[in-house]
One Martini backbone bead per residue (centre of mass of N, CA, C, O) as a GRO file, in nm:
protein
  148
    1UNK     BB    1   0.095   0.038   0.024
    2UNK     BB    2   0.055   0.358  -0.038
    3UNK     BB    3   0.154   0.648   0.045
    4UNK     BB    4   0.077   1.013   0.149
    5UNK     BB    5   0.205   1.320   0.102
    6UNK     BB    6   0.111   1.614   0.310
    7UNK     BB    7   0.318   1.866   0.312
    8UNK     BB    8   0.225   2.070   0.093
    9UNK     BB    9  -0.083   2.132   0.234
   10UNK     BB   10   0.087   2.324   0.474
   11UNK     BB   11   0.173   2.516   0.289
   12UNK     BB   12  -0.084   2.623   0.122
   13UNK     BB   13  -0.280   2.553   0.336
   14UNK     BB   14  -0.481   2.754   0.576
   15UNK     BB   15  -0.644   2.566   0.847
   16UNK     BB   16  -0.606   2.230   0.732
   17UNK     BB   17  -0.485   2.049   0.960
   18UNK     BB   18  -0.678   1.861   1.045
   19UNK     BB   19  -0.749   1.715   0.764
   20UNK     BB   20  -0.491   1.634   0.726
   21UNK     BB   21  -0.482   1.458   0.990
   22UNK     BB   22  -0.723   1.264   0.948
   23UNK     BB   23  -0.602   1.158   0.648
   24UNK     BB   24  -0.350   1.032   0.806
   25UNK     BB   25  -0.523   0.824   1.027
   26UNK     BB   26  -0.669   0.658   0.788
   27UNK     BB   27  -0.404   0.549   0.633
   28UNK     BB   28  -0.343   0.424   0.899
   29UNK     BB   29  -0.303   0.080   1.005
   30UNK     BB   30  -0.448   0.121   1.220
   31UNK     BB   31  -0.605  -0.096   1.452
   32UNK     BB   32  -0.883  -0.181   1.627
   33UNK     BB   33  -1.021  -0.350   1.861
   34UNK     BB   34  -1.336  -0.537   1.845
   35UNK     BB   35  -1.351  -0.452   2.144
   36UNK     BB   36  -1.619  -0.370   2.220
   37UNK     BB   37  -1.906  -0.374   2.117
   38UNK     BB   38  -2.074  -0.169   1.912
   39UNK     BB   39  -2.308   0.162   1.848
   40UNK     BB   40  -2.433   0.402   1.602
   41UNK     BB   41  -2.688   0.640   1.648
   42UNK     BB   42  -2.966   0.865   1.500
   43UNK     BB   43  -3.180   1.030   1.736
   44UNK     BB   44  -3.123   1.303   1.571
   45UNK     BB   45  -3.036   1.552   1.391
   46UNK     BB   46  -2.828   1.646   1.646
   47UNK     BB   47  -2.816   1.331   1.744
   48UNK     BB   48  -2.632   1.066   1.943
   49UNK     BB   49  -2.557   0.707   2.008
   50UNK     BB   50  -2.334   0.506   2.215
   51UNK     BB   51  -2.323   0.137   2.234
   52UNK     BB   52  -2.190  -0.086   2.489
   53UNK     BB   53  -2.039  -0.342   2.557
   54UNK     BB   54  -1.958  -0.418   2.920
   55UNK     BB   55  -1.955  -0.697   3.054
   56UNK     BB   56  -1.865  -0.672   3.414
   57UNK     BB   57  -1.843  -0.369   3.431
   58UNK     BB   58  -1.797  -0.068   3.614
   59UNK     BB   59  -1.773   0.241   3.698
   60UNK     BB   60  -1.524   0.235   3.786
   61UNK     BB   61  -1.374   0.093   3.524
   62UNK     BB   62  -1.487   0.327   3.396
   63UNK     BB   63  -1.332   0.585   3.137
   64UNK     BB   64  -1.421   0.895   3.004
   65UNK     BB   65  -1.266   1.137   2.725
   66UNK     BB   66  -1.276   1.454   2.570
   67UNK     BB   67  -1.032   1.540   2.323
   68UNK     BB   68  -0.990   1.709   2.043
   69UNK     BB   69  -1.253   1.556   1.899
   70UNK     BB   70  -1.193   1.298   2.093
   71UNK     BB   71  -1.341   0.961   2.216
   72UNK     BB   72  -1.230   0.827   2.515
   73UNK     BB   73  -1.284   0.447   2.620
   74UNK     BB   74  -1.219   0.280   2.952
   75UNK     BB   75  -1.122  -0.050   3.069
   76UNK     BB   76  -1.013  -0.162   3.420
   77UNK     BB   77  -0.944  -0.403   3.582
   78UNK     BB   78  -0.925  -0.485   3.944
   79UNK     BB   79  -0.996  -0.768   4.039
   80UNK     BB   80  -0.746  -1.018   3.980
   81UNK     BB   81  -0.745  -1.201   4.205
   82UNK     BB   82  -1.028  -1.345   4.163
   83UNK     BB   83  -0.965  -1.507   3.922
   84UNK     BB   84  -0.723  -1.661   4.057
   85UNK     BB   85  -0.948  -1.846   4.183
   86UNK     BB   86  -1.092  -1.904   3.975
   87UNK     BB   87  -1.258  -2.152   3.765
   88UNK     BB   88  -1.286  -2.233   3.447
   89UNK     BB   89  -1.427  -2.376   3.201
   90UNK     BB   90  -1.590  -2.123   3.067
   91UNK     BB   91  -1.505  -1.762   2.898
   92UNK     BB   92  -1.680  -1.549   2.706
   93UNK     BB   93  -1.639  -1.336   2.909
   94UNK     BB   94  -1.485  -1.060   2.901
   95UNK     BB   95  -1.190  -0.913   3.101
   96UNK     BB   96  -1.070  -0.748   2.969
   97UNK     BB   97  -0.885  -0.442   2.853
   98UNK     BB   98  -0.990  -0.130   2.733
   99UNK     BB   99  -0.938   0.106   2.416
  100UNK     BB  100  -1.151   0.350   2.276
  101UNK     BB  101  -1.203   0.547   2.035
  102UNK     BB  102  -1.385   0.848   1.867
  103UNK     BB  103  -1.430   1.057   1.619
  104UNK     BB  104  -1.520   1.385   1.595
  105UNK     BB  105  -1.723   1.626   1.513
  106UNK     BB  106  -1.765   1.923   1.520
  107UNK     BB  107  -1.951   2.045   1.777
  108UNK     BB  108  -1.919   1.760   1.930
  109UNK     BB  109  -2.098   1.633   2.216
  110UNK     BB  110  -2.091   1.554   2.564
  111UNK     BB  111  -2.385   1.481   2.755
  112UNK     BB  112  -2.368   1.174   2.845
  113UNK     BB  113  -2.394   0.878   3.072
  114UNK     BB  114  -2.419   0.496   3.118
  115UNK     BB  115  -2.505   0.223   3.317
  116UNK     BB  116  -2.740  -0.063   3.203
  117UNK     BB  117  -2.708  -0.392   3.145
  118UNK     BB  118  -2.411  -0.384   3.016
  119UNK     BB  119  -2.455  -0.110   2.907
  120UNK     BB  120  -2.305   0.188   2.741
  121UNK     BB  121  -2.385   0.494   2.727
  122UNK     BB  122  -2.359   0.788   2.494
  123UNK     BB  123  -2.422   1.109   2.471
  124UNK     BB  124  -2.463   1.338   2.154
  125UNK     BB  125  -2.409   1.683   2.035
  126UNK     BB  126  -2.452   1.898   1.747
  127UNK     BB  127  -2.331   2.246   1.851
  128UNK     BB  128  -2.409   2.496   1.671
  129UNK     BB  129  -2.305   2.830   1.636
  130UNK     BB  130  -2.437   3.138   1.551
  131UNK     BB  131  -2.257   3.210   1.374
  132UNK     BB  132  -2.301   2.965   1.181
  133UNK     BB  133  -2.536   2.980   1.118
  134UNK     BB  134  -2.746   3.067   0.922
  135UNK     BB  135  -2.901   3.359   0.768
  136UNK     BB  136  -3.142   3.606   0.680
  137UNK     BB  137  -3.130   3.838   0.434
  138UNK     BB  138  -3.285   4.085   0.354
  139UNK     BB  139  -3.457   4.265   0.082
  140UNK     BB  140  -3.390   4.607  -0.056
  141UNK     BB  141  -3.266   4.889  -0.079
  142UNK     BB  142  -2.991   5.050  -0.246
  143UNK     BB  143  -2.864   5.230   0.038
  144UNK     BB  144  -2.566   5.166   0.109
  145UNK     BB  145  -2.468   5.409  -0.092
  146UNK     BB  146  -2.381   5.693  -0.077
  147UNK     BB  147  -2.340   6.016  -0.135
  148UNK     BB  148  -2.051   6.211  -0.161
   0.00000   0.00000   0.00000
């Protein structure tokens, strides 16, 4: 697989390095561990909702941070001797640590967490600042230039 060297459009274009880093990021061959299964729902015009599977995780286990557009969900197993004395036949149940990414899109906030019956809920709203929302301007005469 080739790579895509973006560093002459840092050169040319003013303000798009956002754009260049997910870019950089989405070419990036990193993967993500498929554990947690998550779900992305569209609750509504500018809300979402993340719903991710973490059974046996307690509230304490898991923390949740978003920083400069990414959301990022930890979940650490703290009674690690419990399990040492513990005999499994069968464990399905994963109790492995594990961290998710999650890139947010610009003005995409983090509204709540929730966790009930192993399912850890997250909600999301896309809050546009008024300035940037479109503005209706009307027309009238064009008396906006004066004679001199």
């Amino acid at each position: 697989m080739r790579t895509v060297d973006l560093s002459p459009l840092y050169r040319s274009f003013i303000g798009f390095d956002h754009l260049a880093q997910l870019m950089d990021a989405a070419s990036r061959n990193e993967k993500q561990p498929s554990f947690p299964p998550y779900n992305i729902e569209a609750t509504g015009e500018d809300k979402y909702q993340i719903t991710m599977a973490v059974a046996g995780f307690t509230e304490q286990e898991l923390s949740l941070e978003s920083e400069n557009n990414t959301l990022t969900v930890k979940g650490e197993k703290q009674n690690k001797e419990d399990k040492a004395e513990r005999k499994f036949i069968h464990q399905g149940i994963a109790e492995r640590n594990f961290e998710r990414k999650f890139q947010l899109g610009d003005h995409v906030k983090v509204i709540g967490a929730g966790l009930e019956n192993g399912l850890l809920v997250i909600d999301l709203e896309r809050e546009i600042p008024e300035a940037l929302k479109p503005r209706k301007i009307e027309i009238g005469k064009c008396n906006l230039i004066e004679n001199k």
